[in-house]
C-alpha positions as CSV (number, residue, x, y, z in Angstrom):
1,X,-10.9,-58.4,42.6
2,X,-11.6,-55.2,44.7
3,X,-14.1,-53.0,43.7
4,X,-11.5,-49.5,43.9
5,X,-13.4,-47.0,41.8
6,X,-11.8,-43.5,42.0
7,X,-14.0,-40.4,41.3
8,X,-12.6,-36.9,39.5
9,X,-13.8,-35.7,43.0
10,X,-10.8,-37.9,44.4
11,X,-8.4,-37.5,41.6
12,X,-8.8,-33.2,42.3
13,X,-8.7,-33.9,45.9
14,X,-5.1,-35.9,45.2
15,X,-3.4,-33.0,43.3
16,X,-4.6,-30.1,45.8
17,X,-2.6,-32.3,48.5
18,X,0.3,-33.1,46.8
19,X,0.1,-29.0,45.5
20,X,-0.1,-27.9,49.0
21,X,2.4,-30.1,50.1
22,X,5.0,-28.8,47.7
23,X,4.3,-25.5,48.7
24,X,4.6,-25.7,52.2
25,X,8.0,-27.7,52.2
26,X,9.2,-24.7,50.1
27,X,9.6,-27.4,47.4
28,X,7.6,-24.8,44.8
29,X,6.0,-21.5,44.5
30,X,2.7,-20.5,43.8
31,X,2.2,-18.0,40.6
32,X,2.5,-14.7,42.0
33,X,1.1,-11.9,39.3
34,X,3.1,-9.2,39.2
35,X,6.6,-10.6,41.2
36,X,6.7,-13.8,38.7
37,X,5.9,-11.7,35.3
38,X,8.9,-9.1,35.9
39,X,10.6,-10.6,32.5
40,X,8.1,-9.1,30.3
41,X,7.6,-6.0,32.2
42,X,11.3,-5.5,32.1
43,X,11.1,-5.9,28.1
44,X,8.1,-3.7,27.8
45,X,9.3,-0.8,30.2
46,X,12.7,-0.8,28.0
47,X,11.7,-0.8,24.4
48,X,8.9,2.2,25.7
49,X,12.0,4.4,26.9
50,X,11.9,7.5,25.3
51,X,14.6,7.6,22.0
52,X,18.3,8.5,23.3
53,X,21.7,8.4,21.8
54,X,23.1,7.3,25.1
55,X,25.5,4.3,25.7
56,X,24.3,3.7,28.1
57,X,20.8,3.0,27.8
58,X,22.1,1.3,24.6
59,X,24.4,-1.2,26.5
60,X,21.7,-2.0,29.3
61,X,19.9,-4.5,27.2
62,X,22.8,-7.3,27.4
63,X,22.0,-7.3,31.6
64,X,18.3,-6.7,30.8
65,X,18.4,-9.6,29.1
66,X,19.9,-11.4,31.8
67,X,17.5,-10.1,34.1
68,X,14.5,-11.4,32.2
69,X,16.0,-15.0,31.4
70,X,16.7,-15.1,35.2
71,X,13.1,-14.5,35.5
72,X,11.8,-16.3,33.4
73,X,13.3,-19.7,34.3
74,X,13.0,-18.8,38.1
75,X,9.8,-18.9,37.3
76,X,9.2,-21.3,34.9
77,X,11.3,-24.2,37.5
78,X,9.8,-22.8,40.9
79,X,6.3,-21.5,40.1
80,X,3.7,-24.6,40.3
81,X,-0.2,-24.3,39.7
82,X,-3.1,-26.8,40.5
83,X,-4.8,-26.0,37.6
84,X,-3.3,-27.4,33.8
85,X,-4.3,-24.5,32.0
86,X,-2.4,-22.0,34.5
87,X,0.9,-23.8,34.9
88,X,0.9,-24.3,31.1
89,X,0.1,-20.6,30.9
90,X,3.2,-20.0,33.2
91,X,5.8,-21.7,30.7
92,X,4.2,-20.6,27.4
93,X,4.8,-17.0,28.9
94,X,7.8,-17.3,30.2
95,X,9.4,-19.1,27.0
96,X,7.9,-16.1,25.0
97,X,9.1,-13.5,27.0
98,X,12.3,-14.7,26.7
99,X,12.2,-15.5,22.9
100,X,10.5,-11.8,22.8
101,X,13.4,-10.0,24.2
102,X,16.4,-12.4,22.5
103,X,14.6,-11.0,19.5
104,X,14.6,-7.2,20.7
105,X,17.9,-7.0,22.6
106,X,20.1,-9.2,21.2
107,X,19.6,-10.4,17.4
108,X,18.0,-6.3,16.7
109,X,18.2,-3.4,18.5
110,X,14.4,-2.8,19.8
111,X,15.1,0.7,20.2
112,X,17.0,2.0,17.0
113,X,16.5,-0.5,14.5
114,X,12.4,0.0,14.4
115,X,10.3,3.0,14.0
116,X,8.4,4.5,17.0
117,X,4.4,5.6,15.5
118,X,3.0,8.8,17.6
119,X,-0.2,10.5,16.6
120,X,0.1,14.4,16.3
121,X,-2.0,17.3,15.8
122,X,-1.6,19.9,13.6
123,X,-2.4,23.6,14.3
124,X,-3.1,24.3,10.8
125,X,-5.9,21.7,10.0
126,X,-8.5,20.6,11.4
127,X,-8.7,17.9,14.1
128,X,-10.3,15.8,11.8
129,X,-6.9,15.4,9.8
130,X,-4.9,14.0,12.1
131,X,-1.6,12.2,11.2
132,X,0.1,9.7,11.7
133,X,4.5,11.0,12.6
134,X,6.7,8.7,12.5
135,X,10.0,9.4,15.1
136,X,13.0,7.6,14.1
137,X,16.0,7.1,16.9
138,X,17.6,10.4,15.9
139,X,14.1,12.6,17.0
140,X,13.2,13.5,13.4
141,X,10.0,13.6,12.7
142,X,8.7,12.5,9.3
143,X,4.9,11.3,8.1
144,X,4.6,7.5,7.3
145,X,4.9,8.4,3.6
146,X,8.7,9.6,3.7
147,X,8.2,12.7,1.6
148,X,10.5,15.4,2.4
149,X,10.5,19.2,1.8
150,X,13.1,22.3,1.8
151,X,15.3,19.7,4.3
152,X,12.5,18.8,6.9
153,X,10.1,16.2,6.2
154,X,6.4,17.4,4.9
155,X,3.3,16.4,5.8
156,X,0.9,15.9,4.0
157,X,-3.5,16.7,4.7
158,X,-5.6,14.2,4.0
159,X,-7.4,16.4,1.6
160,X,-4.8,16.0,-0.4
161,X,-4.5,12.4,-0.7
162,X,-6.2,11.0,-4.0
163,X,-9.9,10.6,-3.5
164,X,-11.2,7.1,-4.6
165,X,-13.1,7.7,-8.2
166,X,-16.6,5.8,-7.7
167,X,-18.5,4.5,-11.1
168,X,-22.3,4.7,-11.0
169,X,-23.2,3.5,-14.0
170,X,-24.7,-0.1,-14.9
171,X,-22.5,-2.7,-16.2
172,X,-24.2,-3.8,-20.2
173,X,-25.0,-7.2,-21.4
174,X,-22.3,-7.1,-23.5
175,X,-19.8,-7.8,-20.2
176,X,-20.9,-10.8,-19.1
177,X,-19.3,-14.4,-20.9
178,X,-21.6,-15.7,-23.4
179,X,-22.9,-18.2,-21.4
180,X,-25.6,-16.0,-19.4
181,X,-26.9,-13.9,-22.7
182,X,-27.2,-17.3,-24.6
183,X,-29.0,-19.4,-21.4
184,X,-32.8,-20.5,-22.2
185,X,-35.5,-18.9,-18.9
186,X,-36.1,-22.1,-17.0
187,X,-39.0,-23.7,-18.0
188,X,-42.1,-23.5,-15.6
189,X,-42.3,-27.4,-15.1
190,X,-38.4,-26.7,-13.2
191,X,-38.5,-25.4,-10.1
192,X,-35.9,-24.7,-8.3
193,X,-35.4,-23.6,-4.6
């Protein structure tokens, strides 16, 4: 029997060559930042276009869809890493980008179907009472709350919001179960720690 001991040094040394060798024969592709993560960017850059009513924009997300599965399983069959962690990181982002955007394009409409969240200021308060506006896909403005007033929808200052009532006093004996008022004081031979 042969003494063939094989170090990690020789096992790393192994999956570099074969690595390299798939990339120079063109075989694979090494994870390139922002060219192989265009799928997501695609999703993000469409759900943060400002709200329209046009057809357009609206029937754009069946080839943006397209775009980002073609992406993602480009990427997902070409792109290669060395490393575990970063090839598994490759797929699990890939597979959620295009789970993410089925989700947002096709089964619901990302831009219409959910509410957009934009902080405002008022000129008539203070900065200190900000607000939360909520902008639905019409343009209407209305706070989180949903309260409406003479046909436009209110908002309301946080001064007027119900203030928390706080009680100071000392809860009596008479609260607790019976089990604590009718307990004996520990004898001095216990000790406990």
């Amino acid at each position: 029997m042969a003494n063939s001991s094989v170090s990690a040094r020789d096992v790393l040394n192994k999956i570099h060559a074969d690595y390299h060798a798939a990339i120079n024969t063109g075989e694979y592709h090494p994870f390139v930042w922002p060219y192989n993560s265009l799928g997501p960017y695609l999703l993000i850059i469409y759900l943060l276009l400002p709200p329209t009513r046009s057809r357009i924009i609206h029937l754009a997300r069946y080839p943006i869809f397209l775009l980002i599965v073609y992406f993602s399983v480009t990427a997902i069959r070409d792109c290669r890493s060395p490393a575990v962690t970063v090839g598994y990181g490759i797929g699990l982002l890939n597979a959620w980008t295009i789970l993410g955007s089925a989700t947002f394009l096709i089964f619901t409409d990302g831009r219409n179907d959910y509410k957009r969240i934009e902080w405002q200021e008022r000129p008539d308060i203070s900065a200190s009472k900000d607000e939360v506006l909520v902008k639905n896909s019409q343009g209407e403005t209305s706070a989180l709350d949903g309260s409406t007033k003479d046909g436009l929808k209110s908002l309301h200052p946080l001064a007027e919001s119900p203030q928390p009532t706080v009680d100071n006093t000392a809860p009596s004996e008479t609260n607790y179960p019976e089990i604590f008022s009718t307990q004996e004081p520990l004898s001095s031979s216990t000790q406990t720690y």
